[in-house]
N, C-alpha and C positions, 0 to 999 in steps of 0.2 A: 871231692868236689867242694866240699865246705870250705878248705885247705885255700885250694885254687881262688875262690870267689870272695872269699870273706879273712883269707890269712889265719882261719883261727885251726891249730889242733884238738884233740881230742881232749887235752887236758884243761881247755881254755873254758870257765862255766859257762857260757853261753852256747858252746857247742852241741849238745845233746839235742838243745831245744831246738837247733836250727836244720838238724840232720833228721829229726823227725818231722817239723814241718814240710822239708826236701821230701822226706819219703813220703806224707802224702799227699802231695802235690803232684806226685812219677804216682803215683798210685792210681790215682785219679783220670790220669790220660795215659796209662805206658802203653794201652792197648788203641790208641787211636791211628798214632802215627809210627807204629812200629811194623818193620816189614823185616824179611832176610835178605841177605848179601844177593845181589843179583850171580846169577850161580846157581845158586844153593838148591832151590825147589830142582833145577836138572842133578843135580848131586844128588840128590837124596831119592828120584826116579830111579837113577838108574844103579843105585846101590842095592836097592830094593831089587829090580831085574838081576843083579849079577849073584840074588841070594846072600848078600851081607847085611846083618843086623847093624846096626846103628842106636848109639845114646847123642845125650847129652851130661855133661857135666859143668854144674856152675857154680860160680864164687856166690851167686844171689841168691837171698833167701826166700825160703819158699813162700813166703810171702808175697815175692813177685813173681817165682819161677811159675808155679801155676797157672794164674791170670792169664798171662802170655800164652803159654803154650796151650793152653783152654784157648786162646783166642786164635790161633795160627792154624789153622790145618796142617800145614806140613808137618808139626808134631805129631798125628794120630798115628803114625807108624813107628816114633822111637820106642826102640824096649827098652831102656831104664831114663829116667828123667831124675837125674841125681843135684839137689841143690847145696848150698853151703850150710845150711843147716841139717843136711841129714844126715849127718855121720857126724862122731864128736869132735875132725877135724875139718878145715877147707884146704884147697890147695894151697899151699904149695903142700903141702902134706899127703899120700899118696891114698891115704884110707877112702875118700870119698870116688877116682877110680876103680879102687877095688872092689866096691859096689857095686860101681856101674854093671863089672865083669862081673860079677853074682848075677844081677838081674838078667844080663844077656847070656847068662852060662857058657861064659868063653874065658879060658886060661887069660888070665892077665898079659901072658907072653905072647898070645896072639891076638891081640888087640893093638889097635894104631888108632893114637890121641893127637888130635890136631887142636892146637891152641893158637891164641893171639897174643900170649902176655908171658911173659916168661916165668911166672911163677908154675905153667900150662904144661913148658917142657921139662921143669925140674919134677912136677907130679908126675909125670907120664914114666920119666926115667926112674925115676923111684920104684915105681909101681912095676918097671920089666916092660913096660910096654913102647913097641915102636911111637916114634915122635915125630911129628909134622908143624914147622911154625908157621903160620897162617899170616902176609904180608898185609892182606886186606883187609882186618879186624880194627879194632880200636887200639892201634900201636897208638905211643903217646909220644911225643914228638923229642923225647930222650931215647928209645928202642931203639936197639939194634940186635936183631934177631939175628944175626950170624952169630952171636956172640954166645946164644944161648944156649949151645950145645946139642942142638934137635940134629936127630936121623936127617930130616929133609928141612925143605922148606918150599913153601908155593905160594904164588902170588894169586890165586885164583880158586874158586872150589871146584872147577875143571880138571885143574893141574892137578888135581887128589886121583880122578881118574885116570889122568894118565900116568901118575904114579903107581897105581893100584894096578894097572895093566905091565908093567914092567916088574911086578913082584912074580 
């Protein structure tokens, strides 16, 4: 975002200070106006009815991941809450999945990762695990998710369902 707004990279001195300012400024309010994908609270109803555990895994650090999901209800049900800081890598790298599958105690090979970003389904495939690329996340207006190799793809957190009933 710094990149986007201001042109500067990571290398440029004035960066560090600006990206810190950034994070506390989303620090401050990330929990005001943040909601989930319309969808998703029914996704996560009835995953729960069909007896499947459910995580999360994210690039953010727990810095933010917490706050959030402290402030959301719909998290008091995921079993693992894996952030980019908890494992010595982030996605795209598959260790921070493998986690997740520790905390949920389910084979990594029977797990299915749904992502928005392509670094989402190169983790997932690394990791052995089914892939879902998710159309209605924060694609960036470069993305093109056919491209990225995923099992599936769904424009909807619906469409997980009925993909999950055709398995």
């Amino acid at each position: 975002m710094i990149d986007v707004a201001f042109g500067l990279t990571p290398e440029h001195p004035d960066f560090e200070a600006l990206r810190e300012e950034f994070f506390a400024n989303y620090e401050q309010r990330m929990t005001q106006n943040t909601y989930a994908f319309d969808g998703v609270p029914e996704l996560i109803e009835n995953l729960l009815l069909l007896g499947l555990p459910w995580g999360v895994v994210t690039n953010k650090s727990t810095r933010f991941t917490n706050p959030l999901t402290r402030a959301m209800p719909l998290f008091t049900s995921a079993g693992a809450i894996v952030s980019g800081d908890t494992t010595a890598h982030a996605k795209p790298h598959p260790e921070p999945l493998f986690e997740a599958a520790r905390r949920l105690a389910i084979d990594p090979s029977r797990c299915l990762y749904v992502g928005d970003d392509e670094r989402d389904i190169v983790a997932g495939l690394a990791a052995g695990m089914g892939t879902v690329a998710a159309t209605y996340g924060y694609l960036g207006h470069k993305a093109d998710p056919a491209k990225w190799g995923a099992h599936s793809i769904i424009n909807s957190p619906g469409a997980l369902l009925q993909l999950l009933a055709r398995a």
